[in-house]
Legacy VTK file of the C-alpha trace (Angstrom):
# vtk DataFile Version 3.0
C-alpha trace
ASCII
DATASET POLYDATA
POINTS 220 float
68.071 102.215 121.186
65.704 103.806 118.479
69.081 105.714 117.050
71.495 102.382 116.954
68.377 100.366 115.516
68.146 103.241 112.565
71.874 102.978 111.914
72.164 99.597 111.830
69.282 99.702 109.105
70.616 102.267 107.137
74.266 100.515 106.803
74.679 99.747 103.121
76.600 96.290 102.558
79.106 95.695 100.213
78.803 95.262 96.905
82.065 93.897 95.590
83.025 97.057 94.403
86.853 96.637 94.983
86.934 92.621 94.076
90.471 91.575 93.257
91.922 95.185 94.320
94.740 95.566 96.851
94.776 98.618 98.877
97.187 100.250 101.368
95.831 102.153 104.529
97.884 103.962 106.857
96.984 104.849 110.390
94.721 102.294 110.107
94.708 100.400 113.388
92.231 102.601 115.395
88.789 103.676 115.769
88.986 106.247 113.327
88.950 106.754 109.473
91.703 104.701 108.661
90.375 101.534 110.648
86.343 102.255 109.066
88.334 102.652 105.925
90.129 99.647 106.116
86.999 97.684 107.291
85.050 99.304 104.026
87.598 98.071 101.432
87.629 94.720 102.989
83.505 94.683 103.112
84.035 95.622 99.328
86.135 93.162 98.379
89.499 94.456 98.654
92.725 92.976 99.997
94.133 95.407 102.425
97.502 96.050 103.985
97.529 98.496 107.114
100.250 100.300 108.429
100.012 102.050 112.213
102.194 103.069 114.609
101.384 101.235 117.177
102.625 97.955 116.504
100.485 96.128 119.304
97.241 97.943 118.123
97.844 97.079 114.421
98.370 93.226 115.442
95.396 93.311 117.250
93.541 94.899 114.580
94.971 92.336 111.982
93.849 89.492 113.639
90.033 90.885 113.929
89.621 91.482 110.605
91.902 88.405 109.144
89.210 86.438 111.950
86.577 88.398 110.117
87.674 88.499 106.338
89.955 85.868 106.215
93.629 85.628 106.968
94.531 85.545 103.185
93.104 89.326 102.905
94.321 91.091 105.671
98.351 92.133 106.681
99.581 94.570 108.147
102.953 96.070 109.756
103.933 98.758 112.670
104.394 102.028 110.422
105.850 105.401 111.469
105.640 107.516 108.475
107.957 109.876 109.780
110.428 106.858 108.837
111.679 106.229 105.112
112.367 102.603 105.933
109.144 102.060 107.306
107.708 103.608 104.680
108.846 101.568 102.506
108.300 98.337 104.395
104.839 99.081 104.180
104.349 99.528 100.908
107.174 96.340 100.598
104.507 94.294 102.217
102.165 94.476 100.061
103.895 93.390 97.219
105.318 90.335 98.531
101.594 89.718 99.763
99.612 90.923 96.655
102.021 90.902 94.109
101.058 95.051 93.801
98.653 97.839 94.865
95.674 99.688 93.746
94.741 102.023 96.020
96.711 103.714 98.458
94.669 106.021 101.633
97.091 108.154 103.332
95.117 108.555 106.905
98.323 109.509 109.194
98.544 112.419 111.109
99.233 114.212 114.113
97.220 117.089 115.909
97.506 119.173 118.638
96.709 122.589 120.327
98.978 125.664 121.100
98.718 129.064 120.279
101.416 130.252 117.407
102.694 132.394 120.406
103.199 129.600 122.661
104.029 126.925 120.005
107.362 125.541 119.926
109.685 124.618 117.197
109.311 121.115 118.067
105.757 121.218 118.421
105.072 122.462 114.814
108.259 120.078 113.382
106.403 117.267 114.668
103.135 117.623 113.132
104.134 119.274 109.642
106.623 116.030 109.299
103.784 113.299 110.466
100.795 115.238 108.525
102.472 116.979 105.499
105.798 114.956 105.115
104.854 111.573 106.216
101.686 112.399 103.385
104.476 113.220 100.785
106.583 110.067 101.673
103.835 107.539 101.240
102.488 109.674 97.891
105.563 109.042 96.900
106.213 105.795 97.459
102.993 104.708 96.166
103.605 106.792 92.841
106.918 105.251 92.438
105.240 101.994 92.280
101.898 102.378 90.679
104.176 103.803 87.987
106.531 100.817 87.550
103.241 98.612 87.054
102.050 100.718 84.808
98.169 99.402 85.450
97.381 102.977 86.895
95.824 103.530 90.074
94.167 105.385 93.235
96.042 107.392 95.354
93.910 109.622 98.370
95.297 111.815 100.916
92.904 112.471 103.817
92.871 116.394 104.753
90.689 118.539 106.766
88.582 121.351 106.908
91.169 123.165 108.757
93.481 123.373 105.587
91.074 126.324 104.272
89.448 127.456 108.064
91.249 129.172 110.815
91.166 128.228 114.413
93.024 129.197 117.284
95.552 127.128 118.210
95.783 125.155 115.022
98.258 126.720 112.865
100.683 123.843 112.596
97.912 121.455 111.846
96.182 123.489 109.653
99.142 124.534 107.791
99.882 120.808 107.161
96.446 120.181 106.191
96.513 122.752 103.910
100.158 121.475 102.563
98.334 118.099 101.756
95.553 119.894 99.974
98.529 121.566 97.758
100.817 118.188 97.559
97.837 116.729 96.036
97.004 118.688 93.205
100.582 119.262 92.175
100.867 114.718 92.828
97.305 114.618 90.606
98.860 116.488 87.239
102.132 114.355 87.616
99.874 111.236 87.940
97.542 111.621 85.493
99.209 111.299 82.214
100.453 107.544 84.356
96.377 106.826 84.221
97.202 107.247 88.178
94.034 109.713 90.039
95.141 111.368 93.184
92.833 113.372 95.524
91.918 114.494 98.683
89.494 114.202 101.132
89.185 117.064 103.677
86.672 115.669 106.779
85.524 117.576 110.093
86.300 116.129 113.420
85.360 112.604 113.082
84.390 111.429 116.722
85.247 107.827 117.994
86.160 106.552 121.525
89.696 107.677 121.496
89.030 111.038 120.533
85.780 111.632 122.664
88.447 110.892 125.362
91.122 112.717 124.860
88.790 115.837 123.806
86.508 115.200 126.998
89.832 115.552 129.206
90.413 118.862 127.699
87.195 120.427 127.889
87.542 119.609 131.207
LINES 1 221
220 0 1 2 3 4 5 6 7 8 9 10 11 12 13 14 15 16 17 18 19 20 21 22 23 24 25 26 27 28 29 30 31 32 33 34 35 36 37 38 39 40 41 42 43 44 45 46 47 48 49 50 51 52 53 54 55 56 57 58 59 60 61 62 63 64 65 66 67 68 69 70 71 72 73 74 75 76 77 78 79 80 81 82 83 84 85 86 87 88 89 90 91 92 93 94 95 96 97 98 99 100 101 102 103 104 105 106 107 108 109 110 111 112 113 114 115 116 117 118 119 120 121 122 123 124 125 126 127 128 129 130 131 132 133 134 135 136 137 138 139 140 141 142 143 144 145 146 147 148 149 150 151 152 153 154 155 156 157 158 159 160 161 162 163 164 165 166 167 168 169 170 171 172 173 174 175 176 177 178 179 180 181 182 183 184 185 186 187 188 189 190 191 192 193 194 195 196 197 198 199 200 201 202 203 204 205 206 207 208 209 210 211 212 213 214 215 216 217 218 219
């Protein structure tokens, strides 16, 4: 109780920080970053447009925070970013709901755990497209349009420690994390003379129900 009651104190409010910004948040319909992101940018001020793969989770999540926020600041649409179409649905969105974007936080990604021995083809295609592609399709699209509107912008692409630590049984995640870290500074000199600032973020394991779940059944 002593623990929850210092947290609760030391959460900083917003401070309007992103008024009259839109920004677009992918994998955002969870417990994780992408859903504390999403609920940060709205705290701030921002408009915000989420995109998840689970269509019935990012419905949900969309009606909390419009119930929240207000109905006028929050959309959001089922996004697989392993999909070009979707992809650009997304980012589709929130121009017919914004007029245009700001800030753009590509969250998605897929884990896993197998040794490079035991790993299949399929198991490392899968998370290289969702981490390191589906990252380079929504980088894209966002650059395409933050360039058209000429008004410059924030792009940032959530990586990991793993993209510069080993661990067993994380090659094709770390590979892909380390693939972001790369995409990024080669996307951040394209950008910049565009007034556009891409960058990275590279978190530890970031615990929330889910996770503790799914990392509590393996343990065990």
């Amino acid at each position: 109780m002593v623990e929850a009651d210092r947290t609760a104190e030391s959460y900083v409010a917003g401070h309007g920080l992103l008024d009259g910004r839109t920004a677009v948040v992918t994998a955002a319909a969870g417990a994780g970053i992408g859903g504390a992101t999403a609920r940060r940018f709205l705290e701030e001020g921002a408009r915000v447009v989420i995109g998840d793969v689970h269509a019935r989770r990012t419905k949900e999540t969309v009606g909390r925070l419009a119930e929240e926020f207000g109905a006028g600041r929050v959309h959001g649409t089922s996004c697989d970013v392993t999909d070009e179409a979707q992809v650009a649905a997304l980012f589709d969105l929130a121009e017919q709901c914004h007029g245009g974007l700001d800030i753009v936080v590509n969250n998605a990604g897929l884990g896993g755990t197998a040794l490079l021995t035991d790993m299949t083809d399929e198991q490392w295609g899968t998370v290289v497209d969702t981490t390191l592609t589906g990252t380079f399709r929504c980088t894209r699209a966002a650059l395409r349009r933050l360039r058209a509107d000429g008004r410059g912008g924030i792009v940032v692409n959530n990586a990991s420690v793993l993209g510069w630590r080993a661990q067993a049984g994380q090659a094709h995640y770390a590979a892909a994390k380390a693939g972001v870290m790369a995409l990024t500074r080669c996307a951040a000199v394209e950008a910049a003379p565009h007034g556009i600032r891409v960058n990275a973020i590279a978190p530890s394991l970031a615990l929330h129900p889910h996770l503790a779940q799914v990392t509590s059944g393996m343990s065990s």
